[in-house]
C-alpha positions in Angstrom: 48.6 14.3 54.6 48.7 10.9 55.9 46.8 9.7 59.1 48.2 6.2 59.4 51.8 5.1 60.0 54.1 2.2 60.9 55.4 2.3 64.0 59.3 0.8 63.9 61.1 -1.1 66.5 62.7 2.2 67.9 59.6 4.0 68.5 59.7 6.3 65.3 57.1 6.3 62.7 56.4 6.0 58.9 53.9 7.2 57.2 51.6 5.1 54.7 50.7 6.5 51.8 46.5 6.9 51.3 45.3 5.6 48.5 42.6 6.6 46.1 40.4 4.1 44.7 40.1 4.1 40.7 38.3 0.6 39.9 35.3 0.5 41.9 34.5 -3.3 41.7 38.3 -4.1 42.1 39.1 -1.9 44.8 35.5 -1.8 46.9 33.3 -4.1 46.3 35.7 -6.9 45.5 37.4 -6.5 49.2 34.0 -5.7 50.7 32.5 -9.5 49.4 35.6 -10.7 50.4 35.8 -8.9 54.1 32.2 -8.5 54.7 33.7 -6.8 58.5 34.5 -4.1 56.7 31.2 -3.0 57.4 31.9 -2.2 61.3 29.2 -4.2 63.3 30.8 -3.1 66.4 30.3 0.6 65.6 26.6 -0.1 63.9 25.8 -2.1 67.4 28.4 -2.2 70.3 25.9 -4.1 72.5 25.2 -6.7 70.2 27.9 -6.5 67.2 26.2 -7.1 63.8 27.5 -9.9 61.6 26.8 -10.5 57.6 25.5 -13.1 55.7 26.0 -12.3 51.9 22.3 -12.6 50.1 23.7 -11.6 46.7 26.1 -9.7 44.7 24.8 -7.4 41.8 21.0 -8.2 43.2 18.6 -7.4 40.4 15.9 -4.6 40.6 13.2 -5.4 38.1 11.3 -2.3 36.9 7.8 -2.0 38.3 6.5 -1.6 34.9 7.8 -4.2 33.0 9.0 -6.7 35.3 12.2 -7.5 34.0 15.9 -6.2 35.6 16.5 -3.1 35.3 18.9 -1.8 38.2 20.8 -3.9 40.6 22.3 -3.3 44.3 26.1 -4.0 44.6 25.4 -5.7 47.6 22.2 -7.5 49.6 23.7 -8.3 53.2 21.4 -9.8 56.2 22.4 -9.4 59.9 21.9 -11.6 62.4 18.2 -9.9 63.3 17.1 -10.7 60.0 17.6 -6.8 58.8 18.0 -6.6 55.3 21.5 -4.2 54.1 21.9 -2.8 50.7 25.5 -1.7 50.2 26.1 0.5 47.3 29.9 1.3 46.8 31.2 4.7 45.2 34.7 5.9 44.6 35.2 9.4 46.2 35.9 11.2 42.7 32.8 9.4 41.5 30.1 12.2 41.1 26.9 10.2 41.3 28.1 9.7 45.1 26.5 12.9 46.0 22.9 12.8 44.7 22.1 9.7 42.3 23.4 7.0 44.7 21.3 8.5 47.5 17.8 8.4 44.9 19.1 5.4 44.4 19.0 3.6 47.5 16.1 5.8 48.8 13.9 3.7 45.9 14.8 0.4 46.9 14.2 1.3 50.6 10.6 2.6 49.3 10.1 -0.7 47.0 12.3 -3.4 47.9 8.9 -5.4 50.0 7.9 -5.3 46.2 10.6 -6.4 44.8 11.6 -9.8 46.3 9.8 -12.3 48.8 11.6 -15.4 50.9 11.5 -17.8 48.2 13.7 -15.6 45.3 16.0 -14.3 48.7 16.2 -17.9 49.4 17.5 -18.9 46.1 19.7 -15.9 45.9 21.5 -16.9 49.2 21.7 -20.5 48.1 23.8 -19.2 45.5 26.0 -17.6 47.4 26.6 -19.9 50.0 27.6 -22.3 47.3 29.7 -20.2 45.8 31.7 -20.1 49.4 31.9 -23.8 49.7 28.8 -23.5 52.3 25.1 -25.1 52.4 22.6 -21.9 53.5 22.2 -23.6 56.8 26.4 -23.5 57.2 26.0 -19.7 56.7 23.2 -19.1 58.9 25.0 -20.9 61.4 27.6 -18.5 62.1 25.3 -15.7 62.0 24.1 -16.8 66.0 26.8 -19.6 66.6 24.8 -20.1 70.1 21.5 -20.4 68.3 20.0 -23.6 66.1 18.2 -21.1 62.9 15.2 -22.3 61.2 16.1 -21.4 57.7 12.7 -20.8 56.8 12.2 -18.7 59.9 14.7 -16.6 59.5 14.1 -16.3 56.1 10.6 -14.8 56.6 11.4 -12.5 59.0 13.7 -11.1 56.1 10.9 -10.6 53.9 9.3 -8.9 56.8 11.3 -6.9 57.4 11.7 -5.7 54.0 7.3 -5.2 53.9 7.7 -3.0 56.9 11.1 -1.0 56.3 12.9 -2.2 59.2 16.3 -2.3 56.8 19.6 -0.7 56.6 21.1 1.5 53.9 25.2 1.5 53.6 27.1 3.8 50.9 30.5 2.0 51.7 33.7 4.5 49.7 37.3 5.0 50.4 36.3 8.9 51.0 32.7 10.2 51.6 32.7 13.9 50.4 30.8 16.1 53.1 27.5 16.6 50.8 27.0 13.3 51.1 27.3 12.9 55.3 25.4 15.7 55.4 22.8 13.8 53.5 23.3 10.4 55.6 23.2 12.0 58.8 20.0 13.9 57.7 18.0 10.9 56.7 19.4 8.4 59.8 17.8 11.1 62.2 14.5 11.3 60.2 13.7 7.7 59.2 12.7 6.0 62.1 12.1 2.2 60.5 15.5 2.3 58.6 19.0 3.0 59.1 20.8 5.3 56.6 25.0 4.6 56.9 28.2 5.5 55.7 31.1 3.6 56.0 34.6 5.1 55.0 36.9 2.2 54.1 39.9 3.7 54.2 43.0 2.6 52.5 46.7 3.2 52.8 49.9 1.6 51.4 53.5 1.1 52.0 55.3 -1.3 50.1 53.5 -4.4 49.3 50.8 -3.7 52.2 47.6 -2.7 52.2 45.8 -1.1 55.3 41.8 -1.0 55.4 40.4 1.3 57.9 36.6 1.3 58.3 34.4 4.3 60.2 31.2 4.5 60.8 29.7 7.8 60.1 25.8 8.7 60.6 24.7 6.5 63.7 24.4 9.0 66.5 23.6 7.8 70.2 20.1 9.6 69.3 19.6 7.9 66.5 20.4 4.8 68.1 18.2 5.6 71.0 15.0 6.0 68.6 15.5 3.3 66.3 15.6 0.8 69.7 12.3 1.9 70.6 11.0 1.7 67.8 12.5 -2.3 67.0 11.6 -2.8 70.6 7.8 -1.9 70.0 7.2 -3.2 66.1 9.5 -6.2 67.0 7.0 -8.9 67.5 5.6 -10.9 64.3 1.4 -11.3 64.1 -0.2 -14.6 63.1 -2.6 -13.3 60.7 -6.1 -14.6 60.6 -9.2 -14.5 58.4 -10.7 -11.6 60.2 -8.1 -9.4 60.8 -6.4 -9.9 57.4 -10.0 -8.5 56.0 -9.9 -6.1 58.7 -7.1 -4.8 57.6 -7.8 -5.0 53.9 -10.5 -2.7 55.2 -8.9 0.3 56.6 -6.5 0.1 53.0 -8.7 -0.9 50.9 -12.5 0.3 48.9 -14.7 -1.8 49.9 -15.4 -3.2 46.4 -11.3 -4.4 46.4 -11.9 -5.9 49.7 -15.0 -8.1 48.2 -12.9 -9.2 45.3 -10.4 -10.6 47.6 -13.0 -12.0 49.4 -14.5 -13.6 46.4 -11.0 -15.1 45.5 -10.6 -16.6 48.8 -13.6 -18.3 49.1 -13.2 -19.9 45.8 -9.9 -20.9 46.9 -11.6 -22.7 49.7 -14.2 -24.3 47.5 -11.5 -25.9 45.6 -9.9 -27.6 48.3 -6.7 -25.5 48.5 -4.7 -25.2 51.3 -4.8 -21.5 53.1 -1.4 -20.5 54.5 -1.7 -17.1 57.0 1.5 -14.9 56.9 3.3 -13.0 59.8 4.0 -10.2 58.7 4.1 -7.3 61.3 1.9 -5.0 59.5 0.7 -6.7 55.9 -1.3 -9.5 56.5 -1.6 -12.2 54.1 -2.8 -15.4 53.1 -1.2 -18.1 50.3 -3.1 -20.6 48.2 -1.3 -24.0 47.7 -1.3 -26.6 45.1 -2.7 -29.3 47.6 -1.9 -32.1 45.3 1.7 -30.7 44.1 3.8 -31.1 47.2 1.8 -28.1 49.0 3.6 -25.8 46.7 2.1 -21.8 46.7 0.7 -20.9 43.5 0.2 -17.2 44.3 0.0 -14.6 47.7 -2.4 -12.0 48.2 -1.8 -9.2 51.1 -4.1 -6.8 52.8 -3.2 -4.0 50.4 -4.6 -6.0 47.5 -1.1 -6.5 46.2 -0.8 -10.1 44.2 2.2 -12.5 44.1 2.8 -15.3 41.5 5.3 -18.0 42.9 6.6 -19.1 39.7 9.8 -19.7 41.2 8.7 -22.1 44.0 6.8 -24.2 41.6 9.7 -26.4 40.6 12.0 -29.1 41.7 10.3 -31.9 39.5 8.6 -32.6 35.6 4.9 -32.1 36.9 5.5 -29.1 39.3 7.1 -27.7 36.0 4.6 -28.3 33.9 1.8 -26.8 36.3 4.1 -23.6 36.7 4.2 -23.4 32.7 0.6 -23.6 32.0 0.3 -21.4 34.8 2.4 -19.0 33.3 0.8 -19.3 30.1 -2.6 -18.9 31.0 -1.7 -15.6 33.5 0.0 -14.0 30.2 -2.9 -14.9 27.7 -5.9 -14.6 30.3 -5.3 -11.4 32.4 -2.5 -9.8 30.5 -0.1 -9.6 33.1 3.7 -8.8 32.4 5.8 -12.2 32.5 9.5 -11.7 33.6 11.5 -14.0 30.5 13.2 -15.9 33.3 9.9 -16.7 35.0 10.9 -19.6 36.5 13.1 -18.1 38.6 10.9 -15.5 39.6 8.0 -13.6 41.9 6.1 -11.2 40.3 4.2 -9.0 42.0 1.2 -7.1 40.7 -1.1 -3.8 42.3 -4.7 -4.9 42.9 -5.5 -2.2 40.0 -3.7 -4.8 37.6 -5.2 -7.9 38.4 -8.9 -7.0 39.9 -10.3 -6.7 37.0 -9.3 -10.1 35.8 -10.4 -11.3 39.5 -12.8 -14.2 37.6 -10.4 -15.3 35.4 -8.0 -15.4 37.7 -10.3 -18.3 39.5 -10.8 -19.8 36.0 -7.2 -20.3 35.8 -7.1 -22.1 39.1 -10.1 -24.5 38.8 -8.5 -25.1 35.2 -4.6 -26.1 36.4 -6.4 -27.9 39.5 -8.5 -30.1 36.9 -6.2 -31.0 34.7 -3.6 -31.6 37.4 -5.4 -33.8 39.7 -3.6 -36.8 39.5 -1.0 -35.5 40.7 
């Protein structure tokens, strides 16, 4: 039965007839990248209406193991608060909507902080800005129109948020079958941090016309309620420090971890890098820089001993190539770490249990690129 008409000029109505999708990236997610309102930013936030900047379509999810892609979300989204949004679109008469979808998303909200830092979000959203005509600092713009944005600001408050699991989960379908808003509305009242959503887009026709209607379905006033304190409280960033980043390492770390990290730091320091804190709200961390190479980061440790390589930010010119290659080169042959192919490009991230044991040669590397990169 339908539940939209066309009202004529005498006051009587037709009906329009409601459409079932049957090409997912046609019918969803092709509309949805073009009409990123779809997703209802009224409904999500009627004080403060959310609006979308598009980080990516199809973003990649490498595989923990090897490195390399192995999933990817139909849609990465950023509101104007920084809060990262993965869409995943399903047709109603799609099974997976019911169980896989939510495993699915449930993963990236449990390892997305692991997945991607500012620099490959920053590249991502370059991308896509371009792709719209738009520099990334066009884009941003119209996210707070009353508000100059530091792109590199906002940007890290993205990756953040994404450490802490302050982001939002949307299954956006024509139809949502009751399993699955059972499901939604389960999670958005148990997960405090993150907000679970499901958007029907619903679609009618009459002749050449197509109607869209969007709902918002598992956002309660509760919900709502708990998820403000909660921002409210965990909102503000922390300048992180040599003593409480060690601290911290402390309470997550043994203590023979925390002296590793230690011991890499201080050779850091010894060879005249630069030190860069972080912000984050509950990981601290600290980033060693190529002083002579533009001030570029070379890799990112945080307090739960995790390890990033910046492979991707160590470009833009022949020598800051070079130095990324031989760096690349001497992580796979030294410590045995798995190299995505498209390293360039990327930020692999490795568990303390990968990379402590290599801890010295790990230093090695460093005095060695640092030596034979001096003159830079």
């Amino acid at each position: 039965m339908s539940t939209a008409y066309i009202m004529e000029a005498d006051g009587s109505t037709n009906p329009m007839e409601r459409v079932r999708c049957k090409n997912e990236e046609r019918e969803l997610q092709h509309i949805l990248e073009k009409n990123p309102d779809l997703l209802p930013g009224d409904q999500i936030n009627p004080e403060d209406p959310r609006r979308w900047l598009q980080i990516a379509r199809e973003m990649p999810v490498p595989s923990p193991s090897t490195g390399t892609d192995q999933w990817s979300i139909d849609f990465f989204f950023v509101d104007q608060s920084a809060m990262p949004t993965f869409i995943e679109c399903k047709r109603f008469e799609d099974t997976r909507s019911r169980r896989e979808v939510v495993g699915q998303m449930l993963e990236y909200a449990a390892n997305g902080h692991y997945y991607w830092n500012k620099e490959m979000i920053r590249d991502f959203a370059e991308k896509s800005a371009k792709k719209n005509g738009f520099s990334l600092e066009e884009s941003l713009s119209e996210l707070r129109p009353d508000q100059e944005i530091d792109v590199d600001t906002f940007l890290e408050q993205v990756e953040n948020n994404l450490r802490e699991g302050q982001i939002r989960l949307v299954f956006f379908l024509e139809e949502a079958p009751m399993e699955l808003k059972s499901i939604v509305d389960f999670l958005n009242r148990q997960m405090e941090r993150s907000e679970v959503l499901l958007v029907e887009a619903r679609q009618y026709r009459r002749d050449n016309m197509t109607v869209v209607v969007p709902m918002l379905f598992g956002y309660t006033e509760e919900a709502r309620q708990v998820k403000r304190i909660v921002t409210v409280v965990d909102g503000l960033r922390k300048q992180w420090t040599h003593d409480s980043f060690f601290a911290a390492a402390r309470v997550k770390l043994p203590e023979q971890s925390v002296n590793t990290i230690e011991k890499v730091f201080e050779a850091c320091k010894s060879l005249s890098c630069n030190i860069a804190w972080g912000t984050g709200k509950i990981d601290g961390s600290f980033s060693v820089k190529w002083p002579q190479g533009g001030n570029k980061t070379v890799f990112t440790i945080l307090s739960n001993g995790r390890l990033w390589i910046s492979f991707g930010a160590l470009g833009g010119n022949e020598l800051a190539e070079s130095f990324r290659d031989r760096l690349k080169d001497l992580t796979a042959n030294r410590l045995g770490l798995t190299i995505p192919d498209d390293y360039q490009h990327r930020y692999p991230s490795y568990q303390i249990s990968e990379w402590e044991p290599k801890a010295d040669s790990l230093i090695q590397i460093l005095r060695e690129l640092l030596d034979e990169f001096q003159q830079a």
